[in-house]
C-alpha positions in Angstrom: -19.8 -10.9 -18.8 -18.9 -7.8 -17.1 -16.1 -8.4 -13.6 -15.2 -6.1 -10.7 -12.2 -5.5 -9.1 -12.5 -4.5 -5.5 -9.9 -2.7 -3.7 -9.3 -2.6 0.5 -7.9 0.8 1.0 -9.3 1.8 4.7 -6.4 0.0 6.9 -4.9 2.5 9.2 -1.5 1.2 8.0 -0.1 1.7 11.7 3.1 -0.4 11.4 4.0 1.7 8.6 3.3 5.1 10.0 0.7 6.4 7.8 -1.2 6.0 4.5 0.6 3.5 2.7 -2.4 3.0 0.6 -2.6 6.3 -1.3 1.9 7.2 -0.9 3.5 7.9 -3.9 6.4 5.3 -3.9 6.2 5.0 -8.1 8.8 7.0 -9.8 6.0 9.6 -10.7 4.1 9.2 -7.4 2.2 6.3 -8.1 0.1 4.9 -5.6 0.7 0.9 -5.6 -2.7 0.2 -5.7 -2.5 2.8 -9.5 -0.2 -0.6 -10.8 -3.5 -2.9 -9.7 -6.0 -0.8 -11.5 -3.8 -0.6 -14.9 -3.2 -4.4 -14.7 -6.8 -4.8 -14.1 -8.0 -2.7 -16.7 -5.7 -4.1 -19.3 -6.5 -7.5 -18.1 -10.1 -6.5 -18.7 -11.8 -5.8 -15.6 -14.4 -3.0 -16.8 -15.4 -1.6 -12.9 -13.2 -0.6 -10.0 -14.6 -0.6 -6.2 -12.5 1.2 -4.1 -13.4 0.7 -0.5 -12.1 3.6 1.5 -12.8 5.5 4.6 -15.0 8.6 3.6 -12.0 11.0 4.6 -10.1 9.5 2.2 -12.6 10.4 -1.1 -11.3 13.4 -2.5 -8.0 12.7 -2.2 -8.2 9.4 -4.2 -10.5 10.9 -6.9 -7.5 13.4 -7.3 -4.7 10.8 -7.1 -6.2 8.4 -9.9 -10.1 8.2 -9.1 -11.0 10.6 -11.7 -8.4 9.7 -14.5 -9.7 5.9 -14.4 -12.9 7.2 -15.1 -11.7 7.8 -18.5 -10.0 5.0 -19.4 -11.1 2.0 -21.5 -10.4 -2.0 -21.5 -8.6 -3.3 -24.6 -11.9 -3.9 -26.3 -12.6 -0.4 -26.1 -15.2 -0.4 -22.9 -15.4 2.2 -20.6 -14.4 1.6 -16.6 -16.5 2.5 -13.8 -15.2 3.9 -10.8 -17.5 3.6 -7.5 -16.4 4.3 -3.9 -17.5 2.8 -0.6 -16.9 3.2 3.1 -16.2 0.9 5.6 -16.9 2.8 8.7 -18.4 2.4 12.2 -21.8 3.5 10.7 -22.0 0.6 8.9 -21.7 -1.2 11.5 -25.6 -2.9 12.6 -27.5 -1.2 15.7 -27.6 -3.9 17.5 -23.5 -3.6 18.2 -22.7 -1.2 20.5 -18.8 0.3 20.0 -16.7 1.3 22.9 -16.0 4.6 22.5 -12.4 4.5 22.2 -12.6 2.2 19.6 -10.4 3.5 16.4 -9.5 -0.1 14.3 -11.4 -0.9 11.4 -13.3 -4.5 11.9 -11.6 -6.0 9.1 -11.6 -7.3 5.5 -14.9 -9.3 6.1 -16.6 -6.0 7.1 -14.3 -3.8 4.2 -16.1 -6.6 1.8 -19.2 -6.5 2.8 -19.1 -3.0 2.6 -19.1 -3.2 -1.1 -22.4 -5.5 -1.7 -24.5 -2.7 -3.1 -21.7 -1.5 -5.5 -21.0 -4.9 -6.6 -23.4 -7.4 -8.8 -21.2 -9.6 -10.6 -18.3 -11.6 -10.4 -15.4 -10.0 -8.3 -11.7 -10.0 -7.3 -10.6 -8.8 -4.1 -7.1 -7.0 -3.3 -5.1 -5.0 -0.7 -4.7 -1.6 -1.7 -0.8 -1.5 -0.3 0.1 -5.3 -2.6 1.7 -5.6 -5.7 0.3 -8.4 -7.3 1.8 -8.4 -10.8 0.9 -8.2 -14.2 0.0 -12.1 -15.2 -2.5 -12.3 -12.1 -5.0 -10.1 -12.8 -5.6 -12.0 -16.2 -5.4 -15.3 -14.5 -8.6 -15.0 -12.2 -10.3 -12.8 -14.4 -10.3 -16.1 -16.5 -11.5 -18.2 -13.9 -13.5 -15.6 -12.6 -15.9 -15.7 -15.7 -16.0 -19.3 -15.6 -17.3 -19.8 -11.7 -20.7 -21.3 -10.7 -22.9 -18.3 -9.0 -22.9 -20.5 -5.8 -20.4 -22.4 -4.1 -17.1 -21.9 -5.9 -14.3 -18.9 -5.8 -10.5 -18.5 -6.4 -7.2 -17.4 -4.8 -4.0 -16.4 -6.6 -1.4 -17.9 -4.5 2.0 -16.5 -3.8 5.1 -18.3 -1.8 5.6 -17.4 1.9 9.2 -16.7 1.3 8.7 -14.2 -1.4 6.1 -12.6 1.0 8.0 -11.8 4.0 9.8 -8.5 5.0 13.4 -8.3 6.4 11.7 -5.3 8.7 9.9 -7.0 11.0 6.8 -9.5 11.2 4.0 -9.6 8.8 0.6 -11.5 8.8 0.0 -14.2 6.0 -3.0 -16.4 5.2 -0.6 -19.5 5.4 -2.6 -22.3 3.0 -2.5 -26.3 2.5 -3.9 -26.9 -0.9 -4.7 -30.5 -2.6 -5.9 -31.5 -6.3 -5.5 -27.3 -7.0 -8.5 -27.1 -4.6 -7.6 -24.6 -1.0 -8.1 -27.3 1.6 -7.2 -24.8 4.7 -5.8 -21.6 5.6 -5.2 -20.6 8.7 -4.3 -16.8 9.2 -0.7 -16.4 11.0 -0.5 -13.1 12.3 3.2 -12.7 13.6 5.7 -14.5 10.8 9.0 -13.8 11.0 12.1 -14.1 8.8 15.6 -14.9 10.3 18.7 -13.8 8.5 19.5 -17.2 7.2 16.2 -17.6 5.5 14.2 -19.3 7.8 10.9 -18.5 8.4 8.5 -19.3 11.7 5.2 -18.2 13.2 6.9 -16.7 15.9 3.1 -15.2 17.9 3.7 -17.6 21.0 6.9 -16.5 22.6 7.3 -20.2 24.2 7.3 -22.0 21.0 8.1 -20.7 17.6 6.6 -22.9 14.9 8.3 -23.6 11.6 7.1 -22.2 8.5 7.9 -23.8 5.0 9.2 -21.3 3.2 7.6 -22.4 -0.2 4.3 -22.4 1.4 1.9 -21.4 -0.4 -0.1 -18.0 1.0 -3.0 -15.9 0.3 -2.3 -12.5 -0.2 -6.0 -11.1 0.0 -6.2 -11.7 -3.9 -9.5 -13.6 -3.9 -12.5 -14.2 -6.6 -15.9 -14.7 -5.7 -19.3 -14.0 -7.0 -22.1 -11.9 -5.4 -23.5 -15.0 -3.4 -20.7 -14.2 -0.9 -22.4 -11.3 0.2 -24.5 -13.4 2.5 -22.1 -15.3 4.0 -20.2 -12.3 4.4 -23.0 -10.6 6.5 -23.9 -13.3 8.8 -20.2 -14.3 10.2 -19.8 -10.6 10.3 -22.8 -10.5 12.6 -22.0 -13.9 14.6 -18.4 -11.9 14.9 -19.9 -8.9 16.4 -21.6 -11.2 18.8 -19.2 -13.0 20.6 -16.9 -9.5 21.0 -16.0 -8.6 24.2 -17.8 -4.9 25.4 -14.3 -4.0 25.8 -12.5 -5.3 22.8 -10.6 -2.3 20.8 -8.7 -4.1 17.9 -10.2 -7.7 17.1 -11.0 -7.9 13.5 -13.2 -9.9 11.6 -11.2 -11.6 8.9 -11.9 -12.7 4.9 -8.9 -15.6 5.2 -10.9 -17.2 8.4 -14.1 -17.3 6.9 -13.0 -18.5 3.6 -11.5 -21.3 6.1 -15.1 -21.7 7.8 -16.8 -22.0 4.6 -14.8 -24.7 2.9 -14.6 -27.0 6.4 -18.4 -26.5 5.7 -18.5 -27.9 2.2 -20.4 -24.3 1.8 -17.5 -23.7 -0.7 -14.8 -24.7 -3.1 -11.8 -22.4 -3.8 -9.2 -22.7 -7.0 -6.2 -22.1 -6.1 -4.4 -20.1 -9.1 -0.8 -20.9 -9.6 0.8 -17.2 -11.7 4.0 -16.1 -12.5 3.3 -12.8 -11.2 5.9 -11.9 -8.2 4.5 -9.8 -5.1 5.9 -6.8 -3.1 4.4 -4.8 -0.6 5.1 -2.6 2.4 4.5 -3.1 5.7 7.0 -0.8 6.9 9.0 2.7 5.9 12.0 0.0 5.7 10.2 -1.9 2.7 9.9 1.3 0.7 13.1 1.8 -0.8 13.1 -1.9 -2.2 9.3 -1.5 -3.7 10.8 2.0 -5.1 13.6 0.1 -7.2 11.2 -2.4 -8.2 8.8 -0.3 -10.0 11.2 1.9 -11.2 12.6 -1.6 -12.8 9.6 -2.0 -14.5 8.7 0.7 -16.0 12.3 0.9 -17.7 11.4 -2.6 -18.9 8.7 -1.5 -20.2 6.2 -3.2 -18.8 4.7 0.2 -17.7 4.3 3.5 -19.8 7.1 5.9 -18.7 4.0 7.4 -16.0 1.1 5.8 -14.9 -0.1 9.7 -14.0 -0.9 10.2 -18.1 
């Protein structure tokens, strides 16, 4: 059976001043999301759905689009590359957008963007995440073993590996039970205090506590095809209750996966990996992601380039 890995690569990356999903921060200019796409591949994920915005196409197929295209999994298939755009055209007619809107609507609508590329089981990432080696083979095994309806995955990751010293950062914060997602609830505005404490800090009355070994979803989901629906009618019940006015509400995957298992609509594993996350949220992060991958490629757990 044949999986996909999908990508989220259209975020305006505004608290880190740019294009953090296509900046060279690898030792040889490697993309983050270029790490995803070898682990998947080498996992043995045999298609790639990058979901970009449609200025963003030729610069990807030139930064590792076009290479990937001629790679193969271990058991010698070929990978297929597709892109997709989430933009305001995909948007349906009956939504009108305030002119001086500029935000994307979020990962609901960046997924849903993909259901014509995608027709069998999938994972979902952030482009701008390292996920880690271990984790793409973990829910490509599950993946091949879910139900067409009803069931997904998550690879979890603790809050306190998660957060940046930078600033605040968003995290699907979970409560899990039996190795089943019970909830998750999307905290927007975490912080981290210098003496490791960690609390949802978005009402400025009353900062809430975080458990530090919490686990979290980092947008590093499986699903099959039957999600599509679902996908299309929250993002349409979204688009309904918007405000004429509203410029930056977004529509997002964590809260619907949320919805859906209140509803008994859907039952998520919750994969425990090895695997250890970095990201960037800001310019401050970079150096530290910079001497992480430059750690493992002189491990070895990367070729000496990724560019080859």
């Amino acid at each position: 059976m044949n999986a996909t890995l999908v990508i989220m690569a259209a975020g305006m990356g505004s608290r880190y001043g740019g294009e953090k999903q296509t900046d060279g921060i690898g030792p040889n200019g490697e993309a983050i999301m270029e790490y995803s796409v070898y682990d998947a591949v080498q996992a043995g994920f045999r298609k790639i759905v990058f979901i970009i915005k449609p200025e963003m196409e030729e610069t990807l197929r030139k930064l590792c689009g076009d290479r990937i295209q001629t790679w193969k999994t271990p058991q010698g298939e070929p990978v297929e590359v597709a892109y997709v755009f989430q933009d305001f055209s995909s948007v349906p007619s009956f939504y009108q957008i305030p002119a001086e809107r500029k935000k994307p609507f979020g990962t609901v609508h960046a997924v849903l963007c993909a259901r014509d590329a995608v027709k069998e089981p999938f994972a979902v990432i952030n482009a701008d995440d390292y996920y880690g080696k271990p984790a793409f083979s973990t829910i490509l095994e599950k993946l091949l073993t879910l139900k067409e309806t009803g069931e997904g995955a998550m690879v979890a990751y603790r809050l306190k590996n998660t957060v940046s010293d930078n600033g605040t950062v968003s995290r699907g914060v979970c409560q899990t039970e039996n190795g089943n997602l019970k909830k998750v609830k999307e905290t927007l505005k975490i912080k981290k205090y210098p003496d490791g404490a960690i609390a949802d800090v978005a009402d400025p009355e009353r900062e809430v506590a975080l458990d530090p070994e919490s686990p979290v979803s980092m947008n590093f989901w499986g699903f099959t095809p039957w999600l599509f629906e679902e996908l299309e009618t929250y993002f349409h019940d979204f688009l309904k209750g918007l405000a004429p006015d509203e410029m930056k509400a977004e529509c997002l995957l964590p809260v619907l996966v949320d919805k859906l298992i209140t509803e008994g609509k859907l039952n998520v594993s919750v994969l425990d990996t090895d695997a250890v996350w970095f990201g960037v949220t800001y310019q401050e992060d970079r150096p530290v992601v910079e001497a992480e991958l430059k750690k493992l490629h002189a491990s070895g757990a990367y070729p000496p380039s990724l560019k080859n």
